[in-house]
N, C-alpha and C positions, 0 to 999 in steps of 0.2 A: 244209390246206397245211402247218399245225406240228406236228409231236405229239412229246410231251415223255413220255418211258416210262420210271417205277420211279424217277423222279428222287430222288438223296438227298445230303443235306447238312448237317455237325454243326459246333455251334457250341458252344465254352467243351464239350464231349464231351456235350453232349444234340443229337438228332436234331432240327435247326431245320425241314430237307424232308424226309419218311420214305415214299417209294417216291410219287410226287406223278407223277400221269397227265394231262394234258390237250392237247385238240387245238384248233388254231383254224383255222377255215373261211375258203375266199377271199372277198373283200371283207367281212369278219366284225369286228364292233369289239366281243371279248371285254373285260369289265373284272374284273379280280383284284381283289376283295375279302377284308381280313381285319383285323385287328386289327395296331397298331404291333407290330413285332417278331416278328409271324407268319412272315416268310420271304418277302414280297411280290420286294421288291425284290433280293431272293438268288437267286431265282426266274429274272428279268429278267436279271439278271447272267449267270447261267446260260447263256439262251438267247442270248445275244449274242455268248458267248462272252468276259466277261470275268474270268469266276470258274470252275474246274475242280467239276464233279460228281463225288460219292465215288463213285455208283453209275447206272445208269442211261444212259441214251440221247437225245440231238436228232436229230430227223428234221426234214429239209424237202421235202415235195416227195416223200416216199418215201425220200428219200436220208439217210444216215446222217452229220451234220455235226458230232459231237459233238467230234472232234479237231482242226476246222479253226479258224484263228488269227480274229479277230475282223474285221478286214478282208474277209476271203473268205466270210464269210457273207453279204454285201450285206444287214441289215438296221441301220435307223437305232433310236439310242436318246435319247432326251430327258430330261433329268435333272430333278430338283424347283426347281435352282437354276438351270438354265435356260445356263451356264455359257458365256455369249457372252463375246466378246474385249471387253475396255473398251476400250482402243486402236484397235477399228476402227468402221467405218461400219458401217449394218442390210445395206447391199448386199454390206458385205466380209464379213459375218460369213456371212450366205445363202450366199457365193461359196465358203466354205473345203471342204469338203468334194467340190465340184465342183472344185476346183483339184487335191484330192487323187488324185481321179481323174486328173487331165492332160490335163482337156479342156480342144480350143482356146478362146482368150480369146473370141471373140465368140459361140460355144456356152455358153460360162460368162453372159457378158452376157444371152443371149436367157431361159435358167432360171431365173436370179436376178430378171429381170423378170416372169416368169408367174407366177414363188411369191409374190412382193407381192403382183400382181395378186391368188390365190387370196387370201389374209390381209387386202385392203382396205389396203396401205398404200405402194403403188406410189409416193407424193409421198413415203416418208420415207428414201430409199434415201440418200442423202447425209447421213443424220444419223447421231450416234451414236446408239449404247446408252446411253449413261449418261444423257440428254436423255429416256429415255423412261419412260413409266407402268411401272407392274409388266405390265398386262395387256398396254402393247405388247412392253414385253422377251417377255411368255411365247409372241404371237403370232409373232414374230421367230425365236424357237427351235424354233416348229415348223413353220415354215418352211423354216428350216436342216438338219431334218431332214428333208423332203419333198424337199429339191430335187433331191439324188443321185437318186431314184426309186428309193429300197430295199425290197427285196421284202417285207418288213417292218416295220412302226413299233412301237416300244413307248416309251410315256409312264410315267415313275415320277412319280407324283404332283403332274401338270403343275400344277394350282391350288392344291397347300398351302400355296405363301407368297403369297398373295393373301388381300385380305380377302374375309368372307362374302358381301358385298355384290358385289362384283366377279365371285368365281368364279359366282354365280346369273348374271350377267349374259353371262359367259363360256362356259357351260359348252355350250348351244343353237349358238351359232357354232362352239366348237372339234367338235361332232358333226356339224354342216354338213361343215365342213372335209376332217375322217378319210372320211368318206363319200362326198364329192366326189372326193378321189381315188380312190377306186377300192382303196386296199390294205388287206388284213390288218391290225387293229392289240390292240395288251394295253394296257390303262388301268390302273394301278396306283392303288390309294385304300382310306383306310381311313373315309371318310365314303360311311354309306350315301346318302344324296341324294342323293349327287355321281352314285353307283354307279347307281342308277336310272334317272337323268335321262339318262345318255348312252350306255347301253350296250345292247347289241342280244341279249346274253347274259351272265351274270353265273358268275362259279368261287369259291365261297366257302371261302378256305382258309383254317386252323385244324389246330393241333396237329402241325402235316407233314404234314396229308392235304387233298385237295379234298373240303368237306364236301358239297357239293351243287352243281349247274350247273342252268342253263336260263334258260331269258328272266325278266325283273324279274316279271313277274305269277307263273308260277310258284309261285319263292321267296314271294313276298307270300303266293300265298296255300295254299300248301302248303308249307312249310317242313319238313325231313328230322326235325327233333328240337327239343327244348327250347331248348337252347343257340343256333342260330340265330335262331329267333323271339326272344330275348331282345338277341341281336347287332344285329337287323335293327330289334330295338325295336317288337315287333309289337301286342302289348300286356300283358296281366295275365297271369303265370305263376303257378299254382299247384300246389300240391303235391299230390296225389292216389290214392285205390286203389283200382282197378278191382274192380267190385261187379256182375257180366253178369246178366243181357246189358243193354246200353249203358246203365250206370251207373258212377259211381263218386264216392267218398266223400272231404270235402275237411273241414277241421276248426268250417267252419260252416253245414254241411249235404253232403246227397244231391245229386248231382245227374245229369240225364237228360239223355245228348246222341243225335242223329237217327245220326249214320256207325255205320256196321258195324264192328267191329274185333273183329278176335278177342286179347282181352287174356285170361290167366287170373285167376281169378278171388285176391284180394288181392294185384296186381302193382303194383308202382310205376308212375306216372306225371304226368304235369303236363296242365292243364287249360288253355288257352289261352281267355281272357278280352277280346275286342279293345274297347277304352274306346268305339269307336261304336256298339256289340251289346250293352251294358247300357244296361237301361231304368228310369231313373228316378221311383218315384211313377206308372206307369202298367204296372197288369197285366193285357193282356189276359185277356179269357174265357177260363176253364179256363187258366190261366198255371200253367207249374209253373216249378221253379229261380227259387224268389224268396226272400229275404232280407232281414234287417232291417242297416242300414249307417248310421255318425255321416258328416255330411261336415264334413271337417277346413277345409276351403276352395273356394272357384270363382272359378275366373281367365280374361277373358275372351281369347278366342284369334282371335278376328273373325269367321270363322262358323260357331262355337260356341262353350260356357262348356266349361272342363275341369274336370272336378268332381272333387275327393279325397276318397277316402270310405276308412273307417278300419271294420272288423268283426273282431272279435278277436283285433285288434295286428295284421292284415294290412290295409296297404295299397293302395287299389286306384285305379284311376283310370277316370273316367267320362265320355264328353260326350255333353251336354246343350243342348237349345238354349235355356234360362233359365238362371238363376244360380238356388244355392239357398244361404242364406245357413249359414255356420260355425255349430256346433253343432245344426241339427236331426238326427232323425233321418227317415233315408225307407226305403222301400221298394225292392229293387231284381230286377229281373227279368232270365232272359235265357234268348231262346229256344231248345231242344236242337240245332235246327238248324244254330246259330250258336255252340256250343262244338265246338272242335277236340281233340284225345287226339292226346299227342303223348310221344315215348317220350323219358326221362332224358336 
């Protein structure tokens, strides 16, 4: 229903969006993922219409809406601050954008009573905002923006002023929520968890470009290049030179992976090591890619030990389902099936 074409936009004269494509599907709850100061929320601004694009196109619908004033887009935006009136009640704040429109007072009344209802807080309609939790203020504002029924939602990083503890608790109901209605919506966040736990597709931008799309598993487990795996925190990066056919050489040893790639031969690449696919102290029959490694530390993680191990001055991380204690040394294995070649 969105698509956003060549989008571009410089900030301080570096290119913050540099030609940035992406489209979102009806009832589709995309979430933009990227790093602080990537251009997330420039992006958003964009699409809303509150910030002009140096280059490039908004489409909705097929139609070309990239010149129309931000009211005539009919799409709702939700801020990180969440920016409800302190002066009024949770029913006056629900109500303002319904007012905006000019609809009659008891049409206003009947909205403002379902958008509670959806949010669980239909008893607190006569209270203020300033009376309430962080999590009720944030459920309040996205209510505020559901109520108009805009053909659009976009959240800029609805749970960043929330604590950890809350937004986990959060984050299942507000994808209830988006869901329940029925609309389009862009999740803005630069926590991947957040990113996982509630999105139905993920756009990982970086550098002004969309580095890679598709559903959370995907990305998990085929990520485009190094730099994301490392973004997304996926595990052990290493540095490496392709040695064919499916070998390559790393500064403490050889090692053998199962995929096909066609790498030439001494070309750069990194070795994707995930800390649950090294095997510690236990090499199966005919085991190859095994290594001797110090463990620096083991810290338990509830179910499993996270193991640090140290093999010359590269640090690795491992889990384990014992502890093994600082300074031994072990043994560590890892089956070719289970290393990834993933390009610079």
């Amino acid at each position: 229903m969105l698509s956003l074409r060549g989008i571009k936009k410089r900030y301080e004269g570096q290119w913050l969006l540099n030609g940035v494509e992406l489209d979102v599907s009806e009832g589709e709850l995309l979430c933009l993922l990227g790093e602080s100061g990537s251009g997330k929320s420039t992006l958003l601004r964009i699409t809303a219409g509150l910030e002009e694009t140096e280059a490039g196109r908004v489409f909705w619908n097929c139609q070309d809406i990239t010149d129309l004033q931000p009211n005539e887009r009919c799409f709702g935006l939700m801020f990180q601050d969440y920016a409800l009136f302190p002066h009024r009640t949770v029913a006056q704040n629900v109500a303002f954008g319904l007012r905006m429109k000019g609809l009659p007072r008891h049409e206003v009344e009947q909205k403002v009573t379902e958008a509670l209802k959806t949010i669980h807080m239909a008893s607190f309609a006569d209270r203020q905002v300033t009376e309430l939790s962080g999590g009720e203020q944030q459920r309040v504002a996205l209510a505020r923006a559901l109520a108009p029924d805009p053909h659009l939602l976009m959240l800029d990083e609805p749970l960043g002023a929330l604590d950890h503890t809350l937004r986990v608790s959060l984050i299942h109901e507000l994808r209830r929520i988006l869901h329940g209605s029925g609309k389009p919506a862009i999740y803005v966040t630069h926590d991947r968890e957040e990113a996982f736990a509630i999105a139905d597709r993920l756009a990982v931008l970086h550098e002004g470009h969309i580095m890679q799309t598709g559903a959370p598993e995907l990305l998990f487990k085929k990520p485009v290049n190094a730099w994301l795996a490392s973004f997304l925190g996926l595990g052990n990066l290493i540095k490496a030179m392709s040695a064919p056919p499916n070998t390559a050489a790393v500064t403490f040893g050889c090692f053998t992976f199962a995929e096909s790639i066609n790498l030439p031969e001494k070309s750069a690449c990194v070795l994707l090591f995930r800390p649950r696919d090294l095997l510690i102290n236990a090499q199966p029959l005919g085991a190859v890619n095994t290594f001797d490694a110090k463990v620096i530390d083991s810290v338990f993680m509830g179910d499993y030990w996270q193991v640090n191990l140290r093999v010359q001055g590269l640090d690795l991380e491992a889990h384990s389902g014992q502890s093994h204690p600082a300074g031994t040394s072990v043994t560590v294995t890892i089956p070719p099936e289970k290393i990834q070649v993933l390009p610079q």
